[in-house]
MISE-839147 format. One record per atom (N, C-alpha, C, CB): x, y, z; atom name. Coordinates in Angstrom, 3 decimals. Glycine has a CB too. Layout:
<nodes>
        px        py        pz  atom
         X         Y         Z    CA
...
</nodes>
This chain:
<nodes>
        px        py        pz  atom
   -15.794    -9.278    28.145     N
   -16.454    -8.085    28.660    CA
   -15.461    -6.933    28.794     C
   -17.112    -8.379    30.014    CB
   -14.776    -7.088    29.153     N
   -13.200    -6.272    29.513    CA
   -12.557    -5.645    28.221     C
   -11.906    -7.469    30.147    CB
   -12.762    -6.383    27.263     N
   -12.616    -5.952    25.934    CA
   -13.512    -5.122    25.296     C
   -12.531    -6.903    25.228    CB
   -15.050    -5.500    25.368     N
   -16.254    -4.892    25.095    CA
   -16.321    -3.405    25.515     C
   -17.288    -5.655    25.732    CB
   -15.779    -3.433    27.000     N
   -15.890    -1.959    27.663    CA
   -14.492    -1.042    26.867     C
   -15.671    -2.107    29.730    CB
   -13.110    -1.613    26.883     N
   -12.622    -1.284    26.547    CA
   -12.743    -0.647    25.069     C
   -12.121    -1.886    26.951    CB
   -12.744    -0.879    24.469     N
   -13.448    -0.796    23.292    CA
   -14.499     0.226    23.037     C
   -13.968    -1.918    23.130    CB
   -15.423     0.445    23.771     N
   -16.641     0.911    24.224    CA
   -15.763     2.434    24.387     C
   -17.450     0.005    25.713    CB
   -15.011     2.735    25.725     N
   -14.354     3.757    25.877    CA
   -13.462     3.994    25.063     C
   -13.957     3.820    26.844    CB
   -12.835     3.769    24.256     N
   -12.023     4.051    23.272    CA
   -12.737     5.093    22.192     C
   -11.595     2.727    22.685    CB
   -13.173     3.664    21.570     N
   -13.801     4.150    19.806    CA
   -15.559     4.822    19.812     C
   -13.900     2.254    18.548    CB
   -15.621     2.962    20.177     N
   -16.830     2.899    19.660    CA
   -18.329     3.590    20.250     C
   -16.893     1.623    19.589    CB
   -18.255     4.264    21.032     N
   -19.210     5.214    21.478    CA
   -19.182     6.397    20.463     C
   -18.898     5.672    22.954    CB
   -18.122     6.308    20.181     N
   -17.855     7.775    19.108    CA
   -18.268     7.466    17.773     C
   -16.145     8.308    18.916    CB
   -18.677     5.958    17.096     N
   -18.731     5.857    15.881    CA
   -19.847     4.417    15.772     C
   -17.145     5.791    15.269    CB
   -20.262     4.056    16.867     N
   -21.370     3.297    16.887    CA
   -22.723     3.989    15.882     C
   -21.704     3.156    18.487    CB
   -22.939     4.791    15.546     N
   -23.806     5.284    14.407    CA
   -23.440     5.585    13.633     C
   -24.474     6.036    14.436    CB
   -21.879     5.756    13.322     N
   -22.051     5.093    12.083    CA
   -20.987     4.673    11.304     C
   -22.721     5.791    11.346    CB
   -21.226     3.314    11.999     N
   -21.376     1.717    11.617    CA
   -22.460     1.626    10.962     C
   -21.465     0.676    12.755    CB
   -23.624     2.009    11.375     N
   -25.067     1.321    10.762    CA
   -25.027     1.432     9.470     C
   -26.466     1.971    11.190    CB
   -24.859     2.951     8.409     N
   -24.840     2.751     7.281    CA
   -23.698     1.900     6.314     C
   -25.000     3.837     7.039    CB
   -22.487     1.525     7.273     N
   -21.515     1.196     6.919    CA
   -21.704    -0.317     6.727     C
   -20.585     1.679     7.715    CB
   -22.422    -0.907     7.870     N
   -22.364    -2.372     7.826    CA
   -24.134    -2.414     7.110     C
   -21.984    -3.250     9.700    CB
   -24.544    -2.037     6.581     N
   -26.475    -1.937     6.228    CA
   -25.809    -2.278     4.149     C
   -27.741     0.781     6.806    CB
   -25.886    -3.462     4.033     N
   -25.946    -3.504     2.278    CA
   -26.682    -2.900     1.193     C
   -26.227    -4.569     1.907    CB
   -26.262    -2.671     0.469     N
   -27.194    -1.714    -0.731    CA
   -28.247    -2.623    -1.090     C
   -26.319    -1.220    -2.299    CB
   -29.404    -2.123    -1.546     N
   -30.427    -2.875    -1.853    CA
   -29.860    -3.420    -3.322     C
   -31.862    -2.031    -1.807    CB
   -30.313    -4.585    -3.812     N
   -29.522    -5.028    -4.909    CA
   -30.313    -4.388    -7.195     C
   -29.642    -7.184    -4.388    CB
   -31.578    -4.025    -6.480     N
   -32.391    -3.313    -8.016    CA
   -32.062    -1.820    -8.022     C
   -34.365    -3.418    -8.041    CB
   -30.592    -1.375    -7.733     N
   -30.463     0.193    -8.189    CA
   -29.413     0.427    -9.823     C
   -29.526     1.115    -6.621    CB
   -29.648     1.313   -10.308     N
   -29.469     1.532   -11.336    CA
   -27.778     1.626   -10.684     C
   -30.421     2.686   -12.066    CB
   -26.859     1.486   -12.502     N
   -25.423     1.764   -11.835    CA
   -25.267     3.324   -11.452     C
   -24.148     1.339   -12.942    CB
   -25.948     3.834   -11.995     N
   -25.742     5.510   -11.297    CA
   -25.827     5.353    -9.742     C
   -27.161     6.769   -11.805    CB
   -27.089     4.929    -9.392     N
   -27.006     5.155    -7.709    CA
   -26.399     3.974    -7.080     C
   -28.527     5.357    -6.957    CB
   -25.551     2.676    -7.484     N
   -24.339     2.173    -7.012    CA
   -23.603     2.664    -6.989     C
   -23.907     1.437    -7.319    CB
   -22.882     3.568    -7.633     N
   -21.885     4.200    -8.084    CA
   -21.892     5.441    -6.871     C
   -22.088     4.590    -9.720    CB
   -23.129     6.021    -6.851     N
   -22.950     7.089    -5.755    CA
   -22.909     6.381    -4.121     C
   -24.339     8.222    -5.916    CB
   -23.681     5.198    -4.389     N
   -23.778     4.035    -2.428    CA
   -22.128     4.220    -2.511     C
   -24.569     1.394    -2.376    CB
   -21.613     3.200    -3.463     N
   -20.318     2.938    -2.914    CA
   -19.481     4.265    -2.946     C
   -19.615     1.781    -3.715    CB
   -19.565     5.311    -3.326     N
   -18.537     6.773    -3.345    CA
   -18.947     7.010    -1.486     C
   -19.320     8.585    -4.852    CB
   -20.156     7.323    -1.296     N
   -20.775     7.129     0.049    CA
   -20.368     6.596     1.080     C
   -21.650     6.616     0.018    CB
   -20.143     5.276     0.758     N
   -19.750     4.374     1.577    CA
   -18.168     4.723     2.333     C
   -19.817     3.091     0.722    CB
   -17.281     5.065     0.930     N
   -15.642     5.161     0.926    CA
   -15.668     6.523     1.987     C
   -14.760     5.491    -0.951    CB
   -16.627     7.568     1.437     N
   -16.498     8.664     2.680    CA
   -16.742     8.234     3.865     C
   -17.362     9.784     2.623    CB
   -17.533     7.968     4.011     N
   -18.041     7.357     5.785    CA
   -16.966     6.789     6.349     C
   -19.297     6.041     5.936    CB
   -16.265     5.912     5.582     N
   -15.080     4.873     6.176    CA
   -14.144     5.817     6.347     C
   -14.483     3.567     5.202    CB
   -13.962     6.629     5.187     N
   -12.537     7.524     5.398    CA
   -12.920     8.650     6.628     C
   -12.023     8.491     3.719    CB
   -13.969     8.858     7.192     N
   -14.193     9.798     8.279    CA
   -13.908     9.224     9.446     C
   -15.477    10.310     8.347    CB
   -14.503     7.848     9.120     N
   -14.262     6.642    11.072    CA
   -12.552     6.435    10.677     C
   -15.563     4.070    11.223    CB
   -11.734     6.692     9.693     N
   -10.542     6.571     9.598    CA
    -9.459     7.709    10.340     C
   -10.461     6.463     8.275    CB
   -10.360     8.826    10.140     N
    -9.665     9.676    10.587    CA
   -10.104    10.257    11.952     C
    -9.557    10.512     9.650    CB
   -11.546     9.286    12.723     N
   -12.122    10.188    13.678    CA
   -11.110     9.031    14.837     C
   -14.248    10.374    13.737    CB
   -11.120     7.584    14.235     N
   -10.434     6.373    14.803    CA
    -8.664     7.131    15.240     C
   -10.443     4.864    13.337    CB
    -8.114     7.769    14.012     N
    -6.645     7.579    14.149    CA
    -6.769     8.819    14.748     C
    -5.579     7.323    12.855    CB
    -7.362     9.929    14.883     N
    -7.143    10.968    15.791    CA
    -7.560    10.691    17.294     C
    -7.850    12.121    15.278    CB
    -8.276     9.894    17.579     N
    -8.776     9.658    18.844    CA
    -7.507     8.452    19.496     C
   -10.545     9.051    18.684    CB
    -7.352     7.384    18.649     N
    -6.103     7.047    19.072    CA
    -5.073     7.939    19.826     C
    -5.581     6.667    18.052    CB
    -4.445     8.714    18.452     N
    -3.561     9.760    18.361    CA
    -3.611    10.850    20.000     C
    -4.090    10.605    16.831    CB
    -5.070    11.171    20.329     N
    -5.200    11.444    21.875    CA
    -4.939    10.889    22.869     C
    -6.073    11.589    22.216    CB
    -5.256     9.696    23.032     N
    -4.885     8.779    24.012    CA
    -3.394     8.753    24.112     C
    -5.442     7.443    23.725    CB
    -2.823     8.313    23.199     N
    -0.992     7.925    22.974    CA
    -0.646     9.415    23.473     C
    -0.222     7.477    20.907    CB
    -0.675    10.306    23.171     N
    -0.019    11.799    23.642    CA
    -0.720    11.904    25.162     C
    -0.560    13.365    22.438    CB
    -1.754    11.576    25.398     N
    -2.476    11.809    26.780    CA
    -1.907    10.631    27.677     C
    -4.264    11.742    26.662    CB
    -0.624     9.328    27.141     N
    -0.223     8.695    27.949    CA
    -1.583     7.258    28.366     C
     0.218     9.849    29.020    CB
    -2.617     7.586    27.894     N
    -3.586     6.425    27.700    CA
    -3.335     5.272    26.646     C
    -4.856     7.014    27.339    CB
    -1.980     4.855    26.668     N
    -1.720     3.773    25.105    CA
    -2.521     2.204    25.758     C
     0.701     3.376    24.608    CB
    -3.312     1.750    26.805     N
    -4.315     0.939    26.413    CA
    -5.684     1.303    25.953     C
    -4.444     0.237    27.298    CB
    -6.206     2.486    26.162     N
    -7.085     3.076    25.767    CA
    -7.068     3.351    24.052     C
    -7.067     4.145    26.617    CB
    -5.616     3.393    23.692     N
    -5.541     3.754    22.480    CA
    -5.596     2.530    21.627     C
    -4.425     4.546    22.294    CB
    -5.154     1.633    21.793     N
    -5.507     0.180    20.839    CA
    -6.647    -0.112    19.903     C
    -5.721    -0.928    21.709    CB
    -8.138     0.106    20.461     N
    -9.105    -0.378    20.394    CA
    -9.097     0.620    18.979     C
   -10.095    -0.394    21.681    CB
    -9.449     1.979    19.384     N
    -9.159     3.386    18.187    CA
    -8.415     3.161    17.087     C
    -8.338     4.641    18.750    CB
    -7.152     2.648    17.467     N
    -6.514     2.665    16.045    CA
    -6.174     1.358    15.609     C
    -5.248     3.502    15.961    CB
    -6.887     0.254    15.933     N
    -7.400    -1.091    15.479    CA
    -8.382    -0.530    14.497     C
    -8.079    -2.125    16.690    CB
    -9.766     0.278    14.873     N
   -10.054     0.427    13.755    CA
    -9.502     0.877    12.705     C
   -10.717     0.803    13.811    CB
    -8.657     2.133    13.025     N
    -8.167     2.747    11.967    CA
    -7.597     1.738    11.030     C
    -7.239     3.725    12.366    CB
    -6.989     0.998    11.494     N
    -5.990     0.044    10.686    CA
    -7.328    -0.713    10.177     C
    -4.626    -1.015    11.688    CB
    -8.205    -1.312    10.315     N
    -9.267    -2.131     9.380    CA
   -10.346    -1.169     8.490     C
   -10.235    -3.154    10.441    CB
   -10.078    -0.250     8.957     N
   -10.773     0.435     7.590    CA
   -10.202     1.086     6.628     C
   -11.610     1.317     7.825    CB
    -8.687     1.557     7.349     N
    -7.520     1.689     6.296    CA
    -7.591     0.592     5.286     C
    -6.069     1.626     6.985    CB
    -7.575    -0.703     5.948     N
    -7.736    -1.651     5.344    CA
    -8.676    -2.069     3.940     C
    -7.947    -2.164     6.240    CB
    -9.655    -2.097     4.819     N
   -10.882    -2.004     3.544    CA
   -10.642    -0.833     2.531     C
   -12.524    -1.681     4.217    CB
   -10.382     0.417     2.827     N
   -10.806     1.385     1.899    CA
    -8.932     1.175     0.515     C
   -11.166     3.405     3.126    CB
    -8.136     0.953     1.306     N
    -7.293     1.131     0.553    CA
    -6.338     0.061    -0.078     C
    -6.795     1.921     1.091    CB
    -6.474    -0.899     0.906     N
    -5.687    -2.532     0.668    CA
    -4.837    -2.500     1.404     C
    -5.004    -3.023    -0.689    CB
    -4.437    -4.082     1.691     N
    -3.690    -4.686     2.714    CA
    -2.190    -4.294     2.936     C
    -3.765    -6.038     2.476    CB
    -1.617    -4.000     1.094     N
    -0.120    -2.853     1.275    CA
     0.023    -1.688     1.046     C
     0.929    -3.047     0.583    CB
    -1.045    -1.216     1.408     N
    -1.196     0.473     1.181    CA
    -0.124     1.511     2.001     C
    -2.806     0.942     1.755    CB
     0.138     1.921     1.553     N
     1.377     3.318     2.815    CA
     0.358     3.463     3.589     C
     2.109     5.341     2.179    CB
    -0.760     3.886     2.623     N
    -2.113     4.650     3.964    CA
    -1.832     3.941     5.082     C
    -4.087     4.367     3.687    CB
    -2.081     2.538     5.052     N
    -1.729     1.931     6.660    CA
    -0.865     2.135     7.198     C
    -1.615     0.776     6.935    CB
     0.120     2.949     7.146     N
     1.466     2.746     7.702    CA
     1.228     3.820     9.091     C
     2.872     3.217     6.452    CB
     0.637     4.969     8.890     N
     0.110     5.389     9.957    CA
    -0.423     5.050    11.195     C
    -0.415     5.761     9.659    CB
    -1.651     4.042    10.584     N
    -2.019     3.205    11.653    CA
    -1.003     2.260    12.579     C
    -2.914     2.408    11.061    CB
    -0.337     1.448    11.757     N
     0.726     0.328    12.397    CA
     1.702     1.204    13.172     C
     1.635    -0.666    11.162    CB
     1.646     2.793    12.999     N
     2.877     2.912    13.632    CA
     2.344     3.588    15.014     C
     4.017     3.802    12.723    CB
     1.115     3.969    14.886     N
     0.241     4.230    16.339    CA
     0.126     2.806    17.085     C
    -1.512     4.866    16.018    CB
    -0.422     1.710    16.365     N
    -0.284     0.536    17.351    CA
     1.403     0.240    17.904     C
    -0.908    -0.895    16.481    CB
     1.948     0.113    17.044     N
     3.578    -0.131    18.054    CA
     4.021     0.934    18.687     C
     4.982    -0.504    17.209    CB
     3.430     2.129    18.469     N
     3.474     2.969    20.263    CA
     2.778     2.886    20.949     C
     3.454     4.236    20.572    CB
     0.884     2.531    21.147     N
     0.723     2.079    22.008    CA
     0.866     0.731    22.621     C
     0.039     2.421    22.002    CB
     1.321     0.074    22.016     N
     2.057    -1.205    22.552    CA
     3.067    -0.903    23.209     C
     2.512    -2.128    21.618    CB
     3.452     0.043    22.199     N
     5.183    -0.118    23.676    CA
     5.146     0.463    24.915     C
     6.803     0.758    23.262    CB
     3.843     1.735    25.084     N
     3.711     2.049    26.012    CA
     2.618     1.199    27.334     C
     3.525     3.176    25.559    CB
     2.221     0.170    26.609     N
     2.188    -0.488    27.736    CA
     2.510    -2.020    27.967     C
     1.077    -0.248    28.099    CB
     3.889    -1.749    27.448     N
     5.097    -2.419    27.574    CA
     5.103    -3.884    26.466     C
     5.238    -2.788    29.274    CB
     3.798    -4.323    25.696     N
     4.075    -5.231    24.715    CA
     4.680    -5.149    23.682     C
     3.312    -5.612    24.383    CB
     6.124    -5.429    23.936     N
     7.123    -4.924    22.829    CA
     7.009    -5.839    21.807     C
     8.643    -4.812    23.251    CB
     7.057    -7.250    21.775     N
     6.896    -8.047    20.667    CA
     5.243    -7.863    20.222     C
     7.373    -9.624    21.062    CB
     4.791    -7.155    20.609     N
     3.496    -6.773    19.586    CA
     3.862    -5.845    18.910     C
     2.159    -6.330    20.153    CB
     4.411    -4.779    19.722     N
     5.027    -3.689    19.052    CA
     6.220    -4.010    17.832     C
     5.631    -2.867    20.204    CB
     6.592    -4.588    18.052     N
     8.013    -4.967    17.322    CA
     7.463    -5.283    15.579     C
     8.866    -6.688    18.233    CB
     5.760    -6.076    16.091     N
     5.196    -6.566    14.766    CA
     4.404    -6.153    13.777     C
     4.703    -7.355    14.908    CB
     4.152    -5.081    14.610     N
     3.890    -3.368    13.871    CA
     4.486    -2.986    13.097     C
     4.027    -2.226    14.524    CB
     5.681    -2.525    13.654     N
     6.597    -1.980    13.138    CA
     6.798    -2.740    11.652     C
     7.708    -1.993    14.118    CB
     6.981    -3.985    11.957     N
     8.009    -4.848    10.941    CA
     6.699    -4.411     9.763     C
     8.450    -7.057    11.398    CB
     5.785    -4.585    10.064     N
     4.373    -4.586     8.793    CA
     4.697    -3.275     7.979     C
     2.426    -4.384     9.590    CB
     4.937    -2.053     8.927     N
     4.616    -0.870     8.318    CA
     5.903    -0.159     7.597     C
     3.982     0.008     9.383    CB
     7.383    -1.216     8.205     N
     8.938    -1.148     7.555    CA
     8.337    -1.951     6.118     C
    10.508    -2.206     8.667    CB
     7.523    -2.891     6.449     N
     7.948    -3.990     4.855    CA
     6.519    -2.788     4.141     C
     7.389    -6.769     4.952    CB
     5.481    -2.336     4.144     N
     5.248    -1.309     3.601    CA
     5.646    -0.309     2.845     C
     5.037    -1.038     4.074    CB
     6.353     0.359     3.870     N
     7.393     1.128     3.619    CA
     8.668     0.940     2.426     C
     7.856     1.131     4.808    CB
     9.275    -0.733     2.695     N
    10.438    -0.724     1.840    CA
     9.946    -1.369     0.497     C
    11.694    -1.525     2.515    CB
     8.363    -1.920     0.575     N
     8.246    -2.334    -0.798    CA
     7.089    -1.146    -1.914     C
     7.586    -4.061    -0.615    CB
     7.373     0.161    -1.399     N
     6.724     1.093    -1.666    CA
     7.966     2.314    -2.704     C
     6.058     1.546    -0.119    CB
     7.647     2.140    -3.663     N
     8.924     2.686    -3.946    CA
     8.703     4.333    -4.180     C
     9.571     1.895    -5.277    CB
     7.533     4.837    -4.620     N
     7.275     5.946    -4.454    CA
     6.864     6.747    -2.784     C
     6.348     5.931    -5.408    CB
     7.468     6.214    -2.111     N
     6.772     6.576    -0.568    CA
     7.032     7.565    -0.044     C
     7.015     5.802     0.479    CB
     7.050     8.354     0.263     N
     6.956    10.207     0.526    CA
     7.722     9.680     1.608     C
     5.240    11.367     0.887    CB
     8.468    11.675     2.205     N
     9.779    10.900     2.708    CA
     9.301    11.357     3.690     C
    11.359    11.104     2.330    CB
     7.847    11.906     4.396     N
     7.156    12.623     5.296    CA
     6.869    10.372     6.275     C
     5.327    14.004     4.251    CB
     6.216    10.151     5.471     N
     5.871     8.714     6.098    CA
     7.283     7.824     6.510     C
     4.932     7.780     4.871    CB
     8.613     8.031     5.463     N
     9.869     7.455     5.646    CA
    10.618     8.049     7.402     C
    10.828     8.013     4.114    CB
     9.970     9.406     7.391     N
    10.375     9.678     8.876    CA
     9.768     9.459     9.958     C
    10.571    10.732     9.089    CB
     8.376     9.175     9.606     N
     7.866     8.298    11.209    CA
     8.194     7.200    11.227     C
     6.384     8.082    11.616    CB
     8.261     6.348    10.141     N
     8.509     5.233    10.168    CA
    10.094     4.793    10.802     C
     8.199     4.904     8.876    CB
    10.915     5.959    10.498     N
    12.356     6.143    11.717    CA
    12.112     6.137    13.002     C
    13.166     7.503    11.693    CB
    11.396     7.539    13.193     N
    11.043     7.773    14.911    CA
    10.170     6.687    15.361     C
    10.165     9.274    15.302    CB
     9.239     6.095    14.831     N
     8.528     5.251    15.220    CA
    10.207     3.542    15.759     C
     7.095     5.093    13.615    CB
    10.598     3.373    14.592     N
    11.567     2.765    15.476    CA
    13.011     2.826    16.228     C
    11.634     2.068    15.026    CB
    13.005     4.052    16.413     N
    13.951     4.946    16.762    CA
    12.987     4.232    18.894     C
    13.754     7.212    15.698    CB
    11.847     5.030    18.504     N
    11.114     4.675    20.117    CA
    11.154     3.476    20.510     C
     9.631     4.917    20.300    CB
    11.098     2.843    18.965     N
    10.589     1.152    19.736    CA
    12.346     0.778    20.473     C
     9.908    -0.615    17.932    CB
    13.338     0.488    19.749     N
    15.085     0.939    20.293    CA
    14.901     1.393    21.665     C
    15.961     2.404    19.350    CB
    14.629     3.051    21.713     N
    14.777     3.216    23.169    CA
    14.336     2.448    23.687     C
    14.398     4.142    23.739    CB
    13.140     1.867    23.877     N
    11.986     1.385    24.849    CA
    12.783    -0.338    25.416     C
    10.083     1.209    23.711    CB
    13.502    -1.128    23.970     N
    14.260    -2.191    24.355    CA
    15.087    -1.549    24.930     C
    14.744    -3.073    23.466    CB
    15.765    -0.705    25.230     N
    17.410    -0.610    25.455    CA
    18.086    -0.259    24.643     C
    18.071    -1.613    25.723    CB
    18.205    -0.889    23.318     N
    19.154    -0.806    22.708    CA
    19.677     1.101    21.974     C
    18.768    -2.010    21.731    CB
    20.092     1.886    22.277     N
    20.544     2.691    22.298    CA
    20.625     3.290    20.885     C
    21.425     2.450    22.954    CB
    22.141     2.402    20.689     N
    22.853     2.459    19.331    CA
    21.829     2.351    18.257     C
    23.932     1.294    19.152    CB
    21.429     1.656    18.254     N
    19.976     1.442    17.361    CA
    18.916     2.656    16.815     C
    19.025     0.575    18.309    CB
    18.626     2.814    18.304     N
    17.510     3.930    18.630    CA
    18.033     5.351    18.027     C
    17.255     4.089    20.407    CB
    19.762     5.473    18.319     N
    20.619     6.790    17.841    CA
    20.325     6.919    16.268     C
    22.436     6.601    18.132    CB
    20.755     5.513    15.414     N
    20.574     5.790    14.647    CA
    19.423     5.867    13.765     C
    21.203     5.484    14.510    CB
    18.255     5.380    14.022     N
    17.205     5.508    13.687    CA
    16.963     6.765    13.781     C
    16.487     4.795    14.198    CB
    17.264     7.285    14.560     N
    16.529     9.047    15.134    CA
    17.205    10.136    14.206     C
    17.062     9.629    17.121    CB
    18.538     9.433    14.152     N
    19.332    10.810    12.747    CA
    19.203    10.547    11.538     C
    21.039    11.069    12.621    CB
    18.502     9.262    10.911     N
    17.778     9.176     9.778    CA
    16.614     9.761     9.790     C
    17.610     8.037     9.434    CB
    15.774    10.000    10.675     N
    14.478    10.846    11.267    CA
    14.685    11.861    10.776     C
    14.222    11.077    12.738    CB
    15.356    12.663    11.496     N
    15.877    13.661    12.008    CA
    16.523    14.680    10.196     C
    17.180    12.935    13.345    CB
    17.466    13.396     9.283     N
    17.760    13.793     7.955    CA
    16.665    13.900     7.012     C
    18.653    12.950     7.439    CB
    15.546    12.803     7.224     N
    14.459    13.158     6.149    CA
    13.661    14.378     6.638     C
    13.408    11.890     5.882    CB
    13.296    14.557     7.826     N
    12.527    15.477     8.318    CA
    13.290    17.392     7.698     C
    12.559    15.023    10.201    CB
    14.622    17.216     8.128     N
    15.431    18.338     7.594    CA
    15.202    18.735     5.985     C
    16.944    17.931     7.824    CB
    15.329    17.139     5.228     N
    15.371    17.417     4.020    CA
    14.007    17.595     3.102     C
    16.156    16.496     3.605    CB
    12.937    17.257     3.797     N
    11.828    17.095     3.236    CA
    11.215    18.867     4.477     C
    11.066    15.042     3.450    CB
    11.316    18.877     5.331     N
    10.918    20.717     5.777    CA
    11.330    21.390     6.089     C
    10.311    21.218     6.459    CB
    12.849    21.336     6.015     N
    13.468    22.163     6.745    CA
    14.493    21.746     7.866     C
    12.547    22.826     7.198    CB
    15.552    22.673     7.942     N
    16.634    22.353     9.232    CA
    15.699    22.698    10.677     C
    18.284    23.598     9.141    CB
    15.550    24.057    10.518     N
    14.475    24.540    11.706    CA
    12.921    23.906    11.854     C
    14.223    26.141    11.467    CB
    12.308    22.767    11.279     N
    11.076    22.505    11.302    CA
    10.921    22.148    12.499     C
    10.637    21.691    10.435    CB
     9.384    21.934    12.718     N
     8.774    21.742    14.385    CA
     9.412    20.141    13.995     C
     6.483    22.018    14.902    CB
     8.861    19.153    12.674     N
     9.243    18.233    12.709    CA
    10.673    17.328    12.793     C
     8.714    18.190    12.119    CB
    11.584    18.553    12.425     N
    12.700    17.857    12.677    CA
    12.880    17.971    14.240     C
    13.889    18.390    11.828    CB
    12.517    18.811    14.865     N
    12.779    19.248    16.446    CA
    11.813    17.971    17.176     C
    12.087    21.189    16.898    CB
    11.158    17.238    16.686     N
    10.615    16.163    17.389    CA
    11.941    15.424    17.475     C
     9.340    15.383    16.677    CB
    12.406    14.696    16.248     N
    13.537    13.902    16.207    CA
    14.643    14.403    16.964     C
    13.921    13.707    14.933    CB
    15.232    15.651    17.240     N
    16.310    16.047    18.275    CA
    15.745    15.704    19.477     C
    16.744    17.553    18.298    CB
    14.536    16.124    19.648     N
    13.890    15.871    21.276    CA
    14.368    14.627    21.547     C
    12.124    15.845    21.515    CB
    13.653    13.249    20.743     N
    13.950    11.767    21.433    CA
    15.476    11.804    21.061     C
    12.987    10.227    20.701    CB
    16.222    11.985    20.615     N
    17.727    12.312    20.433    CA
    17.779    12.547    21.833     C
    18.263    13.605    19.376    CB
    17.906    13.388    22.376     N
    18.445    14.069    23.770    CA
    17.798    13.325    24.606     C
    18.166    15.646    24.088    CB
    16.621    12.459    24.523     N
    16.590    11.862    25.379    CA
    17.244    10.186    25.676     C
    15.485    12.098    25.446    CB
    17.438     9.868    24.489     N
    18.636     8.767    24.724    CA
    19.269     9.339    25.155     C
    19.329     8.046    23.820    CB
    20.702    10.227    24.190     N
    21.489    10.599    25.316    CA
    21.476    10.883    26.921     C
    21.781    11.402    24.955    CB
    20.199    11.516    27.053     N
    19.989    11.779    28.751    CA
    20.113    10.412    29.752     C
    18.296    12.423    29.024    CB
    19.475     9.262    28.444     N
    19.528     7.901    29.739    CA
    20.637     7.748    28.976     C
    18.240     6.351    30.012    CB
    21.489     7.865    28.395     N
    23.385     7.452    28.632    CA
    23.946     8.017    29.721     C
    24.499     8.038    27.419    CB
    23.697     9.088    30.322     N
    23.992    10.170    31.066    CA
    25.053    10.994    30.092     C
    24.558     9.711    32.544    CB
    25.027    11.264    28.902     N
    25.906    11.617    28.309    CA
    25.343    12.983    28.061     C
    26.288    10.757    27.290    CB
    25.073    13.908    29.389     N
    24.439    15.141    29.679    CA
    24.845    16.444    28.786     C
    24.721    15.397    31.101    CB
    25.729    16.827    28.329     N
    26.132    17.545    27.315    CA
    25.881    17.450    26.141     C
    27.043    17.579    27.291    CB
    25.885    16.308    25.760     N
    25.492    16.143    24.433    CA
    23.400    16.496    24.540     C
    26.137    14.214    23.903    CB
    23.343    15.763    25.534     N
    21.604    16.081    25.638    CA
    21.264    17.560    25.656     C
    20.885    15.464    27.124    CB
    21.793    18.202    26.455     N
    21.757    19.608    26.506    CA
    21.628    20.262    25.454     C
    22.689    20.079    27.012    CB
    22.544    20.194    24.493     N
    22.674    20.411    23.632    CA
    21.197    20.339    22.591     C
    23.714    19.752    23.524    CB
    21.129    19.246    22.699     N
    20.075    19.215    21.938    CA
    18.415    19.407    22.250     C
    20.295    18.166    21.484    CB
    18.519    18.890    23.430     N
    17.352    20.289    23.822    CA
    17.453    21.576    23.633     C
    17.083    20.493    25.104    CB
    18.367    22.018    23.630     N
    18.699    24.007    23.753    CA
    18.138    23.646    21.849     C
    21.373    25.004    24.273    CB
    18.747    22.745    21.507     N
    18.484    22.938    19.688    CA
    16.777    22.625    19.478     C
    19.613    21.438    18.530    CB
    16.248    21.895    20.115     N
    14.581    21.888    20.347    CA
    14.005    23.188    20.791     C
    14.122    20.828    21.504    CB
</nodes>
């Protein structure tokens, strides 16, 4: 039940209609013309609960709601699924919203198994845009902070931080995400100057 509601407040109030045409089978005597247009049909609908799923996630996690956010971008990740396949980059988005809201409410070895899905994505993707190669940094750049481990987290964040530069710019909003969690490791080192620093550069 706890799941049901959960769930309920998350997603599925927002996309409970439509499911119906999504899960409703094509009648089986249509010509291939109007298969051809069901299933084009179909791929839109999914790709809309894909993006209505990973933005509503995407609210929760910034609004600090990361159990609220699970349920949301569970779907995202199964219709990513369906529409694109099981090693698609497309998913990599999704997996990297679940291992932040995991980590934010504190299941790191769930989180951890996120991650690893959307790294082996990532590294067996050889054309992979270097826009997805940098969340896939910050994404474990956070998961680092969140264990402790620092050194880790540092360097994850200035590989971030290099694709983001090199793919928009030195001054981009996106590279200035990656300085932000930068300065904030440093801040829990207490290594206050150096943080400074890089906030004033945010």
């Amino acid at each position: 039940v706890d799941h049901q509601k959960a769930d309920w407040v998350s997603i599925h109030e927002r996309i409970c209609q439509l499911l119906i045409p999504i899960r409703t089978s094509l009648p089986f005597l249509l010509s291939e013309k109007e298969r051809k247009h069901g299933t084009e049909q179909l791929v839109k609908r999914q790709k809309y609960i894909i993006d209505l799923a990973y933005s509503t996630a995407r609210e929760f996690v910034l609004g600090g709601k990361h159990k609220e956010a699970i349920p949301a971008a569970l779907h995202a990740l199964r219709f990513s699924t369906e529409v694109y396949g099981s090693n698609s980059v497309q998913l990599v988005p999704a997996y990297l919203l679940l291992a932040e809201a995991s980590t934010g409410v504190g299941n790191l070895p769930e989180a951890s198994k996120y991650l690893s899905q959307a790294q082996w994505i990532v590294l067996t993707t050889p054309d992979c845009g270097a826009a997805v190669q940098c969340k896939l940094q910050r994404g474990l750049g956070l998961f680092c902070t969140a264990d402790g481990n620092f050194e880790q987290a540092l360097y994850h964040l200035a590989n971030d931080i290099y694709l983001a530069s090199s793919t928009f710019g030195l001054k981009s909003v996106e590279a200035a995400g990656g300085y932000f969690h930068m300065a904030n490791v440093f801040f829990r080192q207490n290594k206050m100057d150096i943080a400074n620093s890089l906030y004033a550069e945010v």
